[in-house]
DOLOMAR-968677 format. One record per residue (C-alpha): y, z, x. Coordinates in steps of 0.5 Angstrom, whole numbers, padded with zeros to 4 digits, always signed. Each point is the difference from the previous one (the first is absolute). Layout:
<rs>
YZX;...
</rs>
This chain:
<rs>
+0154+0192+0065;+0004-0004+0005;-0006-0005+0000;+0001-0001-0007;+0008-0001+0001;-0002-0005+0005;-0005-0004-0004;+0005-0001-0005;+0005-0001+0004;-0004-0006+0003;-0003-0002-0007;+0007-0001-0004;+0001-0005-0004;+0003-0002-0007;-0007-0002-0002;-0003+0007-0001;-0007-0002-0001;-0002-0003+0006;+0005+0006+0003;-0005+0004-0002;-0006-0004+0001;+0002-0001+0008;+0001+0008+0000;-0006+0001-0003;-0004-0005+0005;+0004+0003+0006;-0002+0007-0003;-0007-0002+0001;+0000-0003+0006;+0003+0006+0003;-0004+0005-0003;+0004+0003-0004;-0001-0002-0007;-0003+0007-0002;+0007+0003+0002;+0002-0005-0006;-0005+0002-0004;-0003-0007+0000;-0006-0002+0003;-0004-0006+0000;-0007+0005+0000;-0007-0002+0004;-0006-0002-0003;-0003+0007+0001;+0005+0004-0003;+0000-0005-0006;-0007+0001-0001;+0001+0007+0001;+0005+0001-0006;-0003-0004-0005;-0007+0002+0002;+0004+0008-0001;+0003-0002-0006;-0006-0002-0003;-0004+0006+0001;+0007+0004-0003;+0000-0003-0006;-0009+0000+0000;+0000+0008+0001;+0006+0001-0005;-0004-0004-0005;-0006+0005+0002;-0004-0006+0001;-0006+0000+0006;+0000-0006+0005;-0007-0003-0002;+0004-0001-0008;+0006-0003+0001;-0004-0005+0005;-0006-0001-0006;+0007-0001-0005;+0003-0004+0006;-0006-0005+0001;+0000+0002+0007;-0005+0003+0005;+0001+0007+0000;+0000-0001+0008;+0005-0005-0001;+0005+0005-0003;-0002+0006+0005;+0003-0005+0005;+0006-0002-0004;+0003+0007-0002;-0001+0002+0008;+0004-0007+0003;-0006-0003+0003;-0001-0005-0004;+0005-0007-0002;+0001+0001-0008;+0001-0008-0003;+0004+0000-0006;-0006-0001-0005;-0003+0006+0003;+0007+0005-0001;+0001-0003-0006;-0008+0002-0003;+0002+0006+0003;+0007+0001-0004;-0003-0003-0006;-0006+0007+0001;+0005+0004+0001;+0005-0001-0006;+0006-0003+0004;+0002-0008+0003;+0002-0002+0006;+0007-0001+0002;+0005-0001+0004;+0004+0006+0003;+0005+0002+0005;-0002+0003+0005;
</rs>
């Protein structure tokens, strides 16, 4: 924990947001923003998550893979690339899937 007393004692300002801004870029630079809790993800790993929760929300919905694309409007193909992270979903794309599975697109802490 001495790492974070030095970051904070390096950043202290008055003005708290960019305190904190600089903590947290300094953070990542350094690696150590997981210890944090914060983390600016990666591609992959965002892809992964989404795709997984897709795939969460599908199976507890008892939905097959080939319905939710044909509700989606998406090739089941596609959808098989997304819950398993290897393909980039646009927005116009999660959103059909949201819409399928009954729920929306959001912003969320993460």
């Amino acid at each position: 924990m001495h790492w974070l007393e030095v970051l904070f004692d390096k950043n202290f300002s008055l003005d708290k947001e960019g305190m904190v801004q600089n903590i947290w870029r300094e953070a990542m630079q350094f690696g150590i923003g997981n210890v944090l809790g914060i983390s600016t993800g990666t591609r992959h790993t965002d892809r992964a998550r989404i795709g997984a929760r897709i795939r969460e929300i599908r199976e507890a919905r008892g939905m097959e893979a080939r319905d939710l694309a044909k509700l989606a409007g998406i090739d089941a193909a596609n959808l098989s690339r997304i819950e398993n992270g290897k393909y980039s979903v646009g927005f116009d794309i999660l959103a059909k899937i949201a819409t399928a599975l009954g729920k929306k697109v959001d912003f969320i802490d993460l």
